[in-house]
C-alpha positions as CSV (number, residue, x, y, z in Angstrom):
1,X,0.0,0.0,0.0
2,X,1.5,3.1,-0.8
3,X,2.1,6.2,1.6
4,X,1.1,9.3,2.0
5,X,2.4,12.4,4.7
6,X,-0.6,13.2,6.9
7,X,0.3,17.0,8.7
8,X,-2.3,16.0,11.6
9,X,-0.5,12.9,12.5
10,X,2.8,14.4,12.3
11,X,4.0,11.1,10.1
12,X,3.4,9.3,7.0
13,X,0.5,6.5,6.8
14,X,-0.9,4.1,4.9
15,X,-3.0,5.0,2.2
16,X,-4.3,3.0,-1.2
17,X,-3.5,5.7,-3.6
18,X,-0.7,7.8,-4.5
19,X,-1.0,11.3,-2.6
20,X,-2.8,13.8,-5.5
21,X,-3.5,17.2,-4.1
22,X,-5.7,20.0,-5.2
23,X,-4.4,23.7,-5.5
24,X,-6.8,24.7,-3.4
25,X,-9.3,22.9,-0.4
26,X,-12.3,23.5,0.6
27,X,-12.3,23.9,4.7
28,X,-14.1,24.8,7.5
29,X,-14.1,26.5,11.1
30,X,-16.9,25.7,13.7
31,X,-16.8,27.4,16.7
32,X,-18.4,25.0,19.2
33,X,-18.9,28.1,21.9
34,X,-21.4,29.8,20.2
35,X,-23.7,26.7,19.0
36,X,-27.0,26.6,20.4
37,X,-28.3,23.8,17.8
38,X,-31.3,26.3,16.3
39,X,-30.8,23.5,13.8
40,X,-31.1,26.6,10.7
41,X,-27.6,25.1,9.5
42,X,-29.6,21.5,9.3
43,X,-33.0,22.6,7.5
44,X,-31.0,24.6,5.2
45,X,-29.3,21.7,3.7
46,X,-32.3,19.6,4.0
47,X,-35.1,21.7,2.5
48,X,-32.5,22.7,-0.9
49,X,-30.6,18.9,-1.0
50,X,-32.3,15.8,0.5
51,X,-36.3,16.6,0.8
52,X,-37.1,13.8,-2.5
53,X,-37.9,10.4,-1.9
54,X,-35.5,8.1,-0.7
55,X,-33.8,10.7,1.0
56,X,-35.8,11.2,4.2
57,X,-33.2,9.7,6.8
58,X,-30.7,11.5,5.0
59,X,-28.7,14.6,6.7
60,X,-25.8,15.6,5.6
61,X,-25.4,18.8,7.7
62,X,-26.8,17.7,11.5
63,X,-26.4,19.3,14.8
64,X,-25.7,16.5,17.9
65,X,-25.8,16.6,21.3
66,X,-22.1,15.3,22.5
67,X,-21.7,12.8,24.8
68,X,-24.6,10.7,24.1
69,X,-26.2,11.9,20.7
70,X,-25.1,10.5,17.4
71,X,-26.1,10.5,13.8
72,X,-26.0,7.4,13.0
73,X,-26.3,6.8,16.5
74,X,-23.0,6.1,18.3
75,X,-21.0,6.8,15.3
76,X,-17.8,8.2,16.6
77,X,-18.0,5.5,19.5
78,X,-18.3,2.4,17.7
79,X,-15.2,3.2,14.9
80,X,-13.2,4.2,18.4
81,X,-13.5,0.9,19.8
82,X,-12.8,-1.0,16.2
83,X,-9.4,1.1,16.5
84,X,-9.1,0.0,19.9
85,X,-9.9,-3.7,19.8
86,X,-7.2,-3.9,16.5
87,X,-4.5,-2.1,18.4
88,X,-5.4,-2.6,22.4
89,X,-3.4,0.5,24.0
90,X,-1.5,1.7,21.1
91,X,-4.0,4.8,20.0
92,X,-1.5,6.9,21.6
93,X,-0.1,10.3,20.6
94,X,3.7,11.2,21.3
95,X,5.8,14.1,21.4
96,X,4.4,17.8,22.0
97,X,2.5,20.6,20.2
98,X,4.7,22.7,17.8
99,X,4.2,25.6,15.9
100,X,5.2,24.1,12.4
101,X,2.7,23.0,10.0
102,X,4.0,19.5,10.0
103,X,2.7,17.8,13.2
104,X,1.6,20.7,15.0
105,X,-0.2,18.2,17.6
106,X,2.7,16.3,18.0
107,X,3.1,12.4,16.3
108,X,0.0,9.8,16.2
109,X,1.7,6.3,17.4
110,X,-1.6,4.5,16.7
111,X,-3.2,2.9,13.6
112,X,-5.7,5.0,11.4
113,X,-8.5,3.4,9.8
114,X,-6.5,2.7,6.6
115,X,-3.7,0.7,8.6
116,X,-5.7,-1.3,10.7
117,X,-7.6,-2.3,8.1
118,X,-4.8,-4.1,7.0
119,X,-4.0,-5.7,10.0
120,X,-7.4,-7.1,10.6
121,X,-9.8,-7.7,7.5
122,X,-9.9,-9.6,4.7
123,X,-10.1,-10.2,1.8
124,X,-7.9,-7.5,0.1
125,X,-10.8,-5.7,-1.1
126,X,-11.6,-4.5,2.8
127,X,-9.3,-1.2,2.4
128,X,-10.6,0.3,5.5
129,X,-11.7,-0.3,9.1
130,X,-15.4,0.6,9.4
131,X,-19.4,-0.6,10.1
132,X,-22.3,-0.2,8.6
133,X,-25.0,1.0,10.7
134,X,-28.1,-0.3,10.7
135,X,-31.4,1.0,9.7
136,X,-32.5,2.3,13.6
137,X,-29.3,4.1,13.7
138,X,-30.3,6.2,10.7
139,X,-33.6,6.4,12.6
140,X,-32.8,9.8,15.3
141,X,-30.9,12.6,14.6
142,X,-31.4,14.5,17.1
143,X,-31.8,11.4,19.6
144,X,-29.9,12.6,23.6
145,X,-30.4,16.3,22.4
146,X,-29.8,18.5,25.6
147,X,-29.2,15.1,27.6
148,X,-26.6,16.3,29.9
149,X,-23.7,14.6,31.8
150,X,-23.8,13.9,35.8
151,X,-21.4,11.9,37.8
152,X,-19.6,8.8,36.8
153,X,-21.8,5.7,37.7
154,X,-24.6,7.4,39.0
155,X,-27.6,7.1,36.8
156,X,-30.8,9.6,36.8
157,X,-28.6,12.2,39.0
158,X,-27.0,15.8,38.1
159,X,-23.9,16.8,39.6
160,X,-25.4,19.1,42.6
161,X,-22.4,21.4,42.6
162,X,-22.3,24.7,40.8
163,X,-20.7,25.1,37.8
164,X,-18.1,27.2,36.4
165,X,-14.9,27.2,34.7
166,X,-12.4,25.9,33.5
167,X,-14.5,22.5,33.5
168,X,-17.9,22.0,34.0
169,X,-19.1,18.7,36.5
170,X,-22.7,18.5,34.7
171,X,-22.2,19.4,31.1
172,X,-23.2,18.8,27.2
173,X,-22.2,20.5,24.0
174,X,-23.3,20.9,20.6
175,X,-21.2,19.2,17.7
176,X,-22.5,20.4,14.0
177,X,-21.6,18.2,11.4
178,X,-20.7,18.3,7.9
179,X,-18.7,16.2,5.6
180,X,-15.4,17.0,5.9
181,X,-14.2,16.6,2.3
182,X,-10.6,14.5,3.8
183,X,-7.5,14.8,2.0
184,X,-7.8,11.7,2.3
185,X,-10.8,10.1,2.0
186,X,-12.4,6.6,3.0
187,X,-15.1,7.1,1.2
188,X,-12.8,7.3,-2.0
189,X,-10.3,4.6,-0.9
190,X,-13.2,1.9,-0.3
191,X,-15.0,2.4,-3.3
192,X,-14.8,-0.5,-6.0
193,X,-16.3,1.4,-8.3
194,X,-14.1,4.1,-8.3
195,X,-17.2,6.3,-8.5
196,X,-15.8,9.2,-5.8
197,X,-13.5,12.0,-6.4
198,X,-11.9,14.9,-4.6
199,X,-11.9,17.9,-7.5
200,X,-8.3,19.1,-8.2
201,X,-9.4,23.1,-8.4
202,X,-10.7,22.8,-4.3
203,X,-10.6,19.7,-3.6
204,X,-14.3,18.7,-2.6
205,X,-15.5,15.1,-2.7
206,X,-17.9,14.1,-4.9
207,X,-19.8,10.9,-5.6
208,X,-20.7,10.0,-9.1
209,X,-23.8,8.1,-9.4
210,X,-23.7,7.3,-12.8
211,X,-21.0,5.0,-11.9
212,X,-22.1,4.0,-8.5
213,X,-24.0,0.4,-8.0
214,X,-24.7,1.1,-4.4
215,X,-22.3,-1.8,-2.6
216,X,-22.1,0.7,0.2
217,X,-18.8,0.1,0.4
218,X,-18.2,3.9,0.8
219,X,-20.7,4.2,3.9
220,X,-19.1,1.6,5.5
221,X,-15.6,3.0,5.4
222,X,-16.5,6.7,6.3
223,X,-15.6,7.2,10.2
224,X,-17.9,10.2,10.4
225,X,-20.5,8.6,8.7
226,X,-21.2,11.2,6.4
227,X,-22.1,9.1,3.2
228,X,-25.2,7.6,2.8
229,X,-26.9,4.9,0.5
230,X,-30.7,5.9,-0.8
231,X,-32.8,2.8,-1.4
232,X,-35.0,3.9,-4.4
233,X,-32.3,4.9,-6.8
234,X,-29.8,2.1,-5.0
235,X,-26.9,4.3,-5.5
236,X,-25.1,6.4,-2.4
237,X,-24.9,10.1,-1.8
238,X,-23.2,12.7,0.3
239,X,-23.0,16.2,1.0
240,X,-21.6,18.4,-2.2
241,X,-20.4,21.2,-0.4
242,X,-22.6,23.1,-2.1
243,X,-20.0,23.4,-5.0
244,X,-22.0,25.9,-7.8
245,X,-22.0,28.3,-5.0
246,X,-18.2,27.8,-3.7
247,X,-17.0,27.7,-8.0
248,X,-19.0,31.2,-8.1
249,X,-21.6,29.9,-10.6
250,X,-25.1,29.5,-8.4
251,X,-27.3,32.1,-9.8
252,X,-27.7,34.1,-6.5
253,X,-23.5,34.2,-6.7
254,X,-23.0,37.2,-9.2
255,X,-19.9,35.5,-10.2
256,X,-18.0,35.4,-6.8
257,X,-17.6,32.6,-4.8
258,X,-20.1,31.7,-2.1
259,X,-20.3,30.1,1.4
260,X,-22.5,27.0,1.6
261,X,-26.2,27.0,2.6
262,X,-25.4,25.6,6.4
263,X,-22.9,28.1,6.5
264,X,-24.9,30.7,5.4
265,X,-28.1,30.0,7.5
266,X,-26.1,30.5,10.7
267,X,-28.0,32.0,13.2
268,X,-25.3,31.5,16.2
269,X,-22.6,32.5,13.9
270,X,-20.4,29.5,14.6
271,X,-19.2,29.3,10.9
272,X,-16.7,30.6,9.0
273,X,-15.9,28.6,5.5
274,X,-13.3,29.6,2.5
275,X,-10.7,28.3,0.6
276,X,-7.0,27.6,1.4
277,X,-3.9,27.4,-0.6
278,X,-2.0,23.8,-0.7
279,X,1.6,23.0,-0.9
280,X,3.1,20.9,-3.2
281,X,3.7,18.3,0.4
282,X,0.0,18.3,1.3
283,X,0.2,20.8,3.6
284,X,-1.4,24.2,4.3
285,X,1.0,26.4,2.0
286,X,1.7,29.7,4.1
287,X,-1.1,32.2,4.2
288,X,-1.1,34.4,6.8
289,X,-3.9,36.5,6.3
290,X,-6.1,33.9,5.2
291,X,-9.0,33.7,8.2
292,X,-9.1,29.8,8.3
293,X,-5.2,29.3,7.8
294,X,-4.9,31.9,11.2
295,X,-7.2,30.2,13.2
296,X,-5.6,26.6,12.5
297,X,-2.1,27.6,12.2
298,X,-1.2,30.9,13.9
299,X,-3.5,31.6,16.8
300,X,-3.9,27.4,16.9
301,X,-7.5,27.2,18.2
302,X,-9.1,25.4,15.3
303,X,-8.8,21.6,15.4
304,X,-9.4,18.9,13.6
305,X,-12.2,16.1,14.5
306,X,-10.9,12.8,15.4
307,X,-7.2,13.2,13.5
308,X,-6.4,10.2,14.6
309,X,-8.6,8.6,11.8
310,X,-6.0,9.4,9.6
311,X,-8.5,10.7,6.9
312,X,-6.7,14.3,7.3
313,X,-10.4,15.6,7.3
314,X,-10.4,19.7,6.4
315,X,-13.2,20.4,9.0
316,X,-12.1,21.8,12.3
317,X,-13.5,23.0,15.3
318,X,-13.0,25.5,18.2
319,X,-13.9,23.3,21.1
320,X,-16.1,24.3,24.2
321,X,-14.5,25.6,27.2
322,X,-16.4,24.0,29.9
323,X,-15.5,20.5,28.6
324,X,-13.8,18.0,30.9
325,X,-10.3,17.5,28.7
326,X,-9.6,14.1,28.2
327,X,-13.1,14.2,26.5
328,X,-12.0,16.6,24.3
329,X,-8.4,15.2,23.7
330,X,-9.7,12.1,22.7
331,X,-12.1,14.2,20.0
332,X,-10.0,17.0,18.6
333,X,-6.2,15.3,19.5
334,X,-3.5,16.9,21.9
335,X,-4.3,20.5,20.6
336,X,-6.8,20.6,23.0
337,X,-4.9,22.9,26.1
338,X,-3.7,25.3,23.8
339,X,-6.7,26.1,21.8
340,X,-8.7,26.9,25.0
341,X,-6.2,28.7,26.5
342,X,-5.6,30.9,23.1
343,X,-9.4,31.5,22.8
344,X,-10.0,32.1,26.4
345,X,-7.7,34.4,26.9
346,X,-7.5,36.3,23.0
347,X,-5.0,38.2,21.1
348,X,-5.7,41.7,20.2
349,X,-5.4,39.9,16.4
350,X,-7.5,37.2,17.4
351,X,-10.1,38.8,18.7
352,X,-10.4,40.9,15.7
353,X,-11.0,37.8,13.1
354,X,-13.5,36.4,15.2
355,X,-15.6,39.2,14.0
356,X,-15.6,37.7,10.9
357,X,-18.0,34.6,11.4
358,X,-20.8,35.2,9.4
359,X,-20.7,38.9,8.1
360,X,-21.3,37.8,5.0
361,X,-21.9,34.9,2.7
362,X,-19.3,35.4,0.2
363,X,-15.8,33.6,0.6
364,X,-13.3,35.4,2.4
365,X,-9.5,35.0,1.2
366,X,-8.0,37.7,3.1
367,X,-8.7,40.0,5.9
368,X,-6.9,43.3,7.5
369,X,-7.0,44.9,10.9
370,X,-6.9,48.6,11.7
371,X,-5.9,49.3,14.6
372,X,-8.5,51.5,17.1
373,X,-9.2,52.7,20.5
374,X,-8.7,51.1,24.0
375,X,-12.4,50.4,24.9
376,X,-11.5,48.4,28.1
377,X,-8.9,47.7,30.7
378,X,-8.9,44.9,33.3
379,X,-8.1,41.6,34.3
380,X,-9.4,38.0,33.1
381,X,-8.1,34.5,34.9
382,X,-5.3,36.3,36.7
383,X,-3.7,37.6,33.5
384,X,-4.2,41.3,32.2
385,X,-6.8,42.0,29.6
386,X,-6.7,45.1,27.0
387,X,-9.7,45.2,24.4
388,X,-9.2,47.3,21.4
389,X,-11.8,48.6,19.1
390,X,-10.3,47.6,15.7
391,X,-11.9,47.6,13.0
392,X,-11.2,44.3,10.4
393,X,-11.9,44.1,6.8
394,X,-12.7,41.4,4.6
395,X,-11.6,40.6,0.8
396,X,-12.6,38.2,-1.6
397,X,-11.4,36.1,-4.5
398,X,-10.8,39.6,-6.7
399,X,-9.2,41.6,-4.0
400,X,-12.3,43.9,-3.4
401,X,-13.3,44.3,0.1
402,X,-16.5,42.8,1.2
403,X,-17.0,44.2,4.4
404,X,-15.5,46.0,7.6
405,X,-16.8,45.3,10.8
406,X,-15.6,46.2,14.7
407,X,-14.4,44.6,17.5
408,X,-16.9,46.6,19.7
409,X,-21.0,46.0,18.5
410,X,-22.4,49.2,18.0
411,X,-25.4,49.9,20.5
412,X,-28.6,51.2,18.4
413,X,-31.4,53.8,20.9
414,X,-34.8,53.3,19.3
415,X,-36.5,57.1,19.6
416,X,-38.7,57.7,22.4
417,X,-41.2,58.3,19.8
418,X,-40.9,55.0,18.6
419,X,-40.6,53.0,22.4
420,X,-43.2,51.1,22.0
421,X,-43.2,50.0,18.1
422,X,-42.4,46.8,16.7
């Protein structure tokens, strides 16, 4: 089996096809703080991509409830304990975080999904370690919603302290989903067919169902479960990325490229999508002012979900504060420290980009801060806080700004002639 460098694992890994790479991916920033699962990012998808026949279990973007909700249910747990029972202690990571953009998490030591596969199935054909869930777990999206976590062995029973930070005894968070459009997909590398293919201009994954037979070889292989077989037509499907809006070409577009519908239905303003450059080595080529390449590679609190897969998947996620650790080690990988620490306690540069989720729907390739005011002066977790009022400005594809926006929300006093108006 041939190799391929993964940048999350910090080391090559087994892969079935030579590396190929696109000149630029699509990818994806969810801040998990803000998410209050209004589910506008799931509808959206739903009421312009899956509402035919054959397609009602189908949701390719889907807001879950994390520990206990799943769609399909217990996804992410079930592919863990595969891993697990073919390599019994070894899903280990090694080393320390780093700032370079080879291995920033340190090295993976374990066995992704492609290499255990090899080490535990047969016939040759079985290229990756998976399931496929059955009908009842396509059944409940939003099954555990709000279903919160108490003590440890005690069932029916909240945690009776308070709460507050840095970790939360009774606690639950929101996880929006996507497909993650891997550098390396399992979708792709189980697929006898050959019917799925990442595009080499921004490297989304598509399925093509003229040449699909519908083994569901592609469902079973996908960790995150994110492709999904439709019994009428008995071929698979998955989430497109919504590509005639990213390429510029969806009528409502004008031309310029355009985030997705989940992203652009946001009403908690957790998303931020675009379009990175790639090096020739598979890696994020350097960008600096490029909004997602920041919040993955300079102020490091964007992380991948699940990296130890080994899918190299371009989704990543701010994760929640109040979240007991190992939890979210296990989830995200050994990032986990410094991203909260980074986003907890903000740079003055930082704090300006986060302005930038959903000010727009258009792509953003670039962005600029001017510097402004001193609006506040105090301290935060023992460590001195100074909050400017920048002002940050967004460009797309062309170079023309799309927007400006401030650190500080203006405050808007309705007339007292107007008080009581609606």
């Amino acid at each position: 089996m041939p190799t391929v460098k993964n940048w999350q694992l910090g080391r090559e890994m087994s892969y079935p096809y030579d590396a190929r790479y696109p000149s630029r991916q699509f990818a994806f920033v969810f801040n998990i703080n803000r998410c209050i699962a209004c589910q506008s990012c799931t509808m959206a998808c739903k009421s312009t991509w899956t509402f035919s026949k054959g397609q009602e279990h189908m949701w390719w973007a889907n807001v879950e409830t994390k520990p206990y909700g799943g769609y399909p249910t217990w996804w992410d747990v079930r592919i863990l304990e595969q891993l697990e029972e073919a390599n019994p202690g070894g899903q280990v990571w090694s080393g320390k975080p780093t700032d370079g953009r080879f291995g920033p998490y340190g090295t993976f030591d374990g066995q992704t999904v492609f290499e255990a596969a090899a080490r535990t199935l047969s016939p040759d054909s079985a290229r990756v370690l998976g399931y496929l869930p059955t009908d009842e777990e396509w059944n409940s999206p939003n099954i555990y919603e709000d279903n919160p976590v108490g003590k440890r062995g005690v069932r029916n029973k909240l945690d009776e302290t308070g709460e507050q930070l840095p970790v939360h005894n009774t606690w639950f968070f929101y996880l929006a989903r996507i497909c993650n459009h891997c550098s390396y997909p399992a979708c792709l590398a189980a697929c006898p067919r050959k019917a799925i293919y990442k595009r080499p201009e921004d490297g989304i994954v598509l399925l093509d169902q003229a040449e699909c037979r519908g083994y569901r070889k592609c469902v079973e292989a996908c960790p995150y479960k994110k492709t999904m077989y439709r019994g009428n037509t008995r071929t698979s499907e998955k989430c497109i990325a919504c590509y005639p809006r990213v390429e510029g070409t969806d009528p409502e577009s004008g031309g310029e490229p355009m985030e997705t519908r989940c992203m652009a239905a946001c009403i908690g303003q957790i998303r931020m999508q675009g379009l990175v450059k790639i090096a020739e080595d598979g890696t994020w080529a350097e960008d600096r002012y490029n909004p997602l390449y920041f919040l993955v590679h300079v102020a490091k609190v964007a992380l991948p979900l699940y990296p130890q897969f080994g899918t190299q998947p371009n989704g990543y996620y701010i994760p929640p504060r109040w979240v007991p650790r190992p939890y979210l080690r296990q989830m995200f990988g050994p990032g986990v420290d410094r991203a909260i620490e980074n986003y907890a306690s903000p740079s003055r540069e930082l704090l300006a980009v986060l302005q930038l989720f959903r000010r727009s729907n258009r792509i953003i390739y670039r962005y600029e801060v001017n510097e402004g005011p001193k609006i506040y002066d105090g301290a935060l977790h023992g460590r001195k806080v100074e909050i400017y009022n920048d002002t940050v400005i967004a460009f797309g594809k062309d170079g023309r700004e799309l927007f400006r926006t401030t650190v500080e929300e203006p405050v808007y006093v309705r007339p007292n002639t107007h008080a009581d108006s609606i």
